[in-house]
N, C-alpha and C positions, 0 to 999 in steps of 0.2 A: 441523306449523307451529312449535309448539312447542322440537322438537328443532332447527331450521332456526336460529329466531334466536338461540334459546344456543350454533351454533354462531359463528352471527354476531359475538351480541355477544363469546365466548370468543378466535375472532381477531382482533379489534380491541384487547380487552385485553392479549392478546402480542405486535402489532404494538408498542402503544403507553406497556407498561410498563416495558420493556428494548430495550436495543439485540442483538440477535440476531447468533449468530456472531461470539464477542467472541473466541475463540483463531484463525478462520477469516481473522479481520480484521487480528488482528496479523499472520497468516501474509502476508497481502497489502503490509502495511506495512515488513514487514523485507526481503519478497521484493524490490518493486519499488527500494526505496531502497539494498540492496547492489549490486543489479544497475546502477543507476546509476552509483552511488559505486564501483566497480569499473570499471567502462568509463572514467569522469572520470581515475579514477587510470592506467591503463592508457595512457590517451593522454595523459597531463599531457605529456611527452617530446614528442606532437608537435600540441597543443592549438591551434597556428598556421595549419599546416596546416587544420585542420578547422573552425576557428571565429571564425581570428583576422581582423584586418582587412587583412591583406597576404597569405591565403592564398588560395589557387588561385581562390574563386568569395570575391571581392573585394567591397569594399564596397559598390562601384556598383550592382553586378551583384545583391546581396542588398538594396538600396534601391529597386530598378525592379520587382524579385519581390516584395516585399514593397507597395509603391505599386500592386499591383496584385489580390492576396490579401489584403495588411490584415491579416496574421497579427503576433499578438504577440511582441516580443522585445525584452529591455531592453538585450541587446547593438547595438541601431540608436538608442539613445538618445544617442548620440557613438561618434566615429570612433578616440578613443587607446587608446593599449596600455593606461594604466593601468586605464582604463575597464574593457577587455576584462576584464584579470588578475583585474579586485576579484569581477567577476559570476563568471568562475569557479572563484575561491577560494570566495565562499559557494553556488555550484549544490555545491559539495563537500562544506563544512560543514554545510549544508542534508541534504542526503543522512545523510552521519555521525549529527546530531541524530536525526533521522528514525529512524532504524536503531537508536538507542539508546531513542526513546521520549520525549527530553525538549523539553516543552514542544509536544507533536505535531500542536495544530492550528495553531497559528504557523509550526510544522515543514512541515508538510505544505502549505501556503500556498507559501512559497518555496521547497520544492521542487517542485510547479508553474512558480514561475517559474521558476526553473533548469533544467527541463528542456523548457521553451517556448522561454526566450526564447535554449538554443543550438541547439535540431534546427529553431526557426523560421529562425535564423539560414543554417544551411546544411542546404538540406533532403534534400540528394543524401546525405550521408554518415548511411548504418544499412544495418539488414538484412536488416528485416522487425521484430526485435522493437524497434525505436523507434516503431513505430507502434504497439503494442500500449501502451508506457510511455508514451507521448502522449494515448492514450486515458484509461489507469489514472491518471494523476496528477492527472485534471480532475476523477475521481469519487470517488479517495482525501478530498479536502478535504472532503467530506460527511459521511464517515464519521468514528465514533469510533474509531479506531486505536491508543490508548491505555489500553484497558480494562488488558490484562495483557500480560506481558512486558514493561514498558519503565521508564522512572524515573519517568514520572507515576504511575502506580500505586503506585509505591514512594511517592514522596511524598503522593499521597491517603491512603495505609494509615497514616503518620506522622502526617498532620495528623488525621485520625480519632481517631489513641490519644492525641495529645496536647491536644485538645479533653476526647476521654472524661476525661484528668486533671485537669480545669477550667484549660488554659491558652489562654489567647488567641492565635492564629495568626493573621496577617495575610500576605496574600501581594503583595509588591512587586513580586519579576520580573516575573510575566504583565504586570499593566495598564503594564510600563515596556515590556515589548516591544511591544506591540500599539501603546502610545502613538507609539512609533517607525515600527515601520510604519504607521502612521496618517501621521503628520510626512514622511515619504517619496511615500506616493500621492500627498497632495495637494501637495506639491509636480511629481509627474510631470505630475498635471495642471494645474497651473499653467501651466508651463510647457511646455503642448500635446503632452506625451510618448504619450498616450493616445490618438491620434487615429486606430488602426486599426478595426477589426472591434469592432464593442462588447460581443462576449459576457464575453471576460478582464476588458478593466478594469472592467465592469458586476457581475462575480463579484465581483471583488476588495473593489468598494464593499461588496456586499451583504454579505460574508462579516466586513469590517471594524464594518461596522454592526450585525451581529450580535452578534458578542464585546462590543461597546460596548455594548450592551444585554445583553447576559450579565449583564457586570459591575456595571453599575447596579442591576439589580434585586438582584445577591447585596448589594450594598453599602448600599441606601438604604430599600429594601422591608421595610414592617412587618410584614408577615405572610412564612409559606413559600408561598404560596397563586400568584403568579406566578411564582417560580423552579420550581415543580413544573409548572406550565403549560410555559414553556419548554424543560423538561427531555424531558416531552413530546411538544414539538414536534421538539425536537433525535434523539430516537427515532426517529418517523417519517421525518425525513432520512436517517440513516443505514440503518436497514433500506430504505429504497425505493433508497440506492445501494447498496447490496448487493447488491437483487434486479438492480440494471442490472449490475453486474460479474459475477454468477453470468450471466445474458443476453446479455454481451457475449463473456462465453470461450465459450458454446454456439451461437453467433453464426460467432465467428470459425471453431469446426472444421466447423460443416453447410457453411457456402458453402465452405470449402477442401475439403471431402471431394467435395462436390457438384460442383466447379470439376475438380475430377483426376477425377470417373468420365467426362466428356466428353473428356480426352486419349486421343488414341489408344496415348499409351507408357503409362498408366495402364492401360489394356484389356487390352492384350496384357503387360502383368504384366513390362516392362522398366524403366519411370523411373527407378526406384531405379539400374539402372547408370549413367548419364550421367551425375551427380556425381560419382559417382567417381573419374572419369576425367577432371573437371577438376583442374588443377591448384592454380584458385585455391580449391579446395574439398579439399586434399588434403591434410593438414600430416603424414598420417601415409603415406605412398602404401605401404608393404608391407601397412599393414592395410587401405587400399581394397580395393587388389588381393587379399589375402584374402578378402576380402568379397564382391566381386565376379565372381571366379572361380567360387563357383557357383551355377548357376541357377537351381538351385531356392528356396536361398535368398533371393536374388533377388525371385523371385514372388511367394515368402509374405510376404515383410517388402514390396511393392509393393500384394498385396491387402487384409494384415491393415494397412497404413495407412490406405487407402481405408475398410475395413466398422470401425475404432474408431472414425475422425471422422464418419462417416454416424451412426454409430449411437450415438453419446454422450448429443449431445441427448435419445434417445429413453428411454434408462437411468436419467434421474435418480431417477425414483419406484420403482425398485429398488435397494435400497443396495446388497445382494450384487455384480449383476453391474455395478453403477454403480463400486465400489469396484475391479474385477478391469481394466476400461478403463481409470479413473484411473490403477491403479498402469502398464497398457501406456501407457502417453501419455506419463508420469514417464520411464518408462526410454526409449522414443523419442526423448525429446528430449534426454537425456543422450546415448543414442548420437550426435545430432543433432551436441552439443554438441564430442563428442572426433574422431567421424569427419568430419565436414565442418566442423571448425573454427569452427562459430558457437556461443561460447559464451553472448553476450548474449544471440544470440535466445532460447536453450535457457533460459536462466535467468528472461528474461521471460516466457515460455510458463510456466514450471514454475510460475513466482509466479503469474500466472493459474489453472493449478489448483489450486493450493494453496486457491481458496475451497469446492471441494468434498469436502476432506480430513473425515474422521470426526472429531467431537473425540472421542472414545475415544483416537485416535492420535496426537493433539497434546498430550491429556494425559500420556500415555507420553511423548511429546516431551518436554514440559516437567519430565518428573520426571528424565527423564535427562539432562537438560540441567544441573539443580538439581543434581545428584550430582556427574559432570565438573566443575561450575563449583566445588563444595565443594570438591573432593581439589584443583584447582590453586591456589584460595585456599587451602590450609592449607599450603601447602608454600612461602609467603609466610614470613619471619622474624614472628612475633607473627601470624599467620593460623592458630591453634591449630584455631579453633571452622571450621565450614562455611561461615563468610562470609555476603554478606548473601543471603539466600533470593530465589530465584526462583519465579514463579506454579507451582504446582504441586509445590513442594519437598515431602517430608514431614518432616514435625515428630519428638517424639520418639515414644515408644511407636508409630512407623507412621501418626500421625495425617499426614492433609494440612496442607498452610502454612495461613496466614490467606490468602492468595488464592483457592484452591480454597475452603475454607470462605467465603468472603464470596461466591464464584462458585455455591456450591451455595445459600446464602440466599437468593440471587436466583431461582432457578428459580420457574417458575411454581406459584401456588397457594404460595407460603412467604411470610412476613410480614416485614415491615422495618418497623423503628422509623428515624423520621427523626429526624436531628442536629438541633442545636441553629441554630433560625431567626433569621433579622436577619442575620447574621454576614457578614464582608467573601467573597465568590465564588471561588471557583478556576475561570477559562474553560475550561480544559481536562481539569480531574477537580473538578469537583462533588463536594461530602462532604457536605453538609448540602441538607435536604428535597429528598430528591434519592429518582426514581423510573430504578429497573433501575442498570445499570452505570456506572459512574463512565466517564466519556471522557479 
């Protein structure tokens, strides 16, 4: 009994000291917002076509589907082009931030809306992976996606040393951005913009009234005693959406794998040919038709589709053969990506698994990432030194950066000294009385 509730109490402690999968979560964060930001830019050329209000599935037609689903989009907020141009000039810049890390739960906020309110917009045009980014952008806003890799971090590590030096740090941007989008919602609903489906703009409140409350306590609270409650609470947020994103990618391949052994071209080990052999799935046709030509190949790559997706979900609690699926599913969907031309879906898929990557391997990611990123900064005029270090760079003598070192303090059973209390908040990286990882 004894040993029961220590472990009890032991996971509740790890749920709720740290945010859990902090390089797993970046992986998610940079995954889904290039893939975005990549397809925006891809189609900027023909954005009219697909989203605009004089293209093919027209305003009316998006006003009647929409009056009758109730799905969010701020593109049905007005009918003009400039309208249209501004929402998808920031679904862009949203995207961009996102991907850099700055600012990334304001970030992460509008790219939600960006990527609602243009696949709400016109729901015919994707490929399979917009429904996956549909999914992921609603459960990214929960998460802390800002622990490592990005420029919140950087700047939590800045504001940290520059405290330890005794100087007072005050952070402006955040409460001016939040202030604004605050000033924007409530005027949408002012002005009855809000009046579909009430889960979005019901998020949107909650989500703004949170940060408001973030911020107040880092700003006006005498003690660290409820920013560490909230810190907390903001823990258990993000770890419960992580477990929904690891549940929803092992979600998505059981019913797909489960969906193809009921085909009859699944059975008899053909599927795999009949893309090939479309055109509009063929951008390379000598390598279909390489491909295709033989049978046997054919069948293996038809069954071993089939027994990775069946059997993924059942893998997780073996890292070995859980790691040897992950990397077949990586390279599937790359192949996915070059031989039948869907590269978004490939890349939203990839970003999907990417949350069941080893950190062992993302560490290594990061240090080689740190290396490349040094040798083209030095080759900068006055870029002498390595430039600014990324999470997992190493230091000199071979030591880790200050991110790994602050990443390895954290670990369970290690002790942290808390900053200095009272002091004005960061909403989206916490440095002071702060329990587990900065966000």
């Amino acid at each position: 009994m004894n040993r029961f509730v220590l472990a009890v109490s032991s996971g509740i402690a790890r749920v709720t000291e740290a945010a859990l999968g902090p390089y797993q979560t970046a992986m998610i964060r940079i995954g889904f917002s290039a893939t975005w930001l990549l397809f925006l830019l891809r189609e900027f050329p023909h954005r009219q076509e697909l989203y605009g209000p004089d293209g093919p599935w027209n305003w009316n037609l998006a006003e009647q589907l929409i009056s009758i689903n109730g799905a969010f989009t701020a593109l049905m907020w007005s009918d003009g082009q400039f309208w249209f141009e501004t929402v998808y000039v920031l679904a862009v810049l949203a995207s961009l931030l996102l991907l850099l890390g700055w600012r990334t739960r304001a970030m992460s906020v509008l790219f939600m809306v960006g990527v609602l309110s243009l696949q709400n917009r016109s729901i015919f045009m994707g490929d399979g992976g917009d429904n996956v980014l549909h999914l992921m952008c609603i459960y990214l806003v929960f998460t802390r996606c800002g622990q490592v890799w990005s420029l919140d971090e950087r700047r939590a590590r800045r504001t940290r040393e520059a405290r330890a030096r005794g100087e007072h740090v005050v952070d402006r941007a955040g409460p001016a951005l939040w202030g604004v989008l605050g000033l924007v919602l409530v005027s949408a609903a002012f002005l009855d913009k809000l009046n579909g489906d009430w889960f979005v703009p019901a998020l949107l409140w909650v989500l703004w009234s949170a940060q408001a409350l973030w911020w107040a306590v880092g700003r006006f609270a005498r003690s660290g005693q409820p920013r560490i409650m909230l810190d907390v609470v903001a823990n258990i947020v993000h770890n419960g959406a992580l477990l929904v994103i690891m549940a929803e990618a092992c979600l998505i391949y059981a019913t797909a794998g489960w969906y193809k052994i009921q085909g009859s071209r699944w059975q008899d080990g053909t599927a795999v040919y009949y893309p090939l052999q479309l055109d509009s799935f063929s951008p390379w046709p000598a390598l279909a038709d390489l491909l295709s030509a033989h049978g046997v190949m054919v069948m293996l790559v038809t069954y071993g589709t089939v027994a990775v997706q069946v059997a993924f979900p059942f893998t997780l609690f073996n890292r070995r053969v859980k790691n040897i699926l992950l990397a077949a599913m990586i390279t599937e969907h790359a192949v996915i990506a070059v031989v039948l031309g869907l590269p978004f879906f490939s890349l939203a898929m990839i970003a999907a698994d990417s949350v069941f990557l080893p950190t062992s391997f993302l560490h290594r990611l990061g240090d080689g990432a740190a290396r490349v990123r040094g040798r083209l900064w030095a080759r900068f005029p006055g870029g002498g030194g390595p430039g600014p270090g990324l999470p997992g760079q190493r230091g000199p003598k071979g030591q880790r950066g200050p991110q790994r070192q602050a990443s390895a303090s954290k670990e369970p059973g290690s002790t942290r000294t808390p900053g200095p209390t009272g002091g004005p908040g960061d909403p989206e990286n916490p440095d002071h009385t702060h329990v587990g990882f900065p966000a």
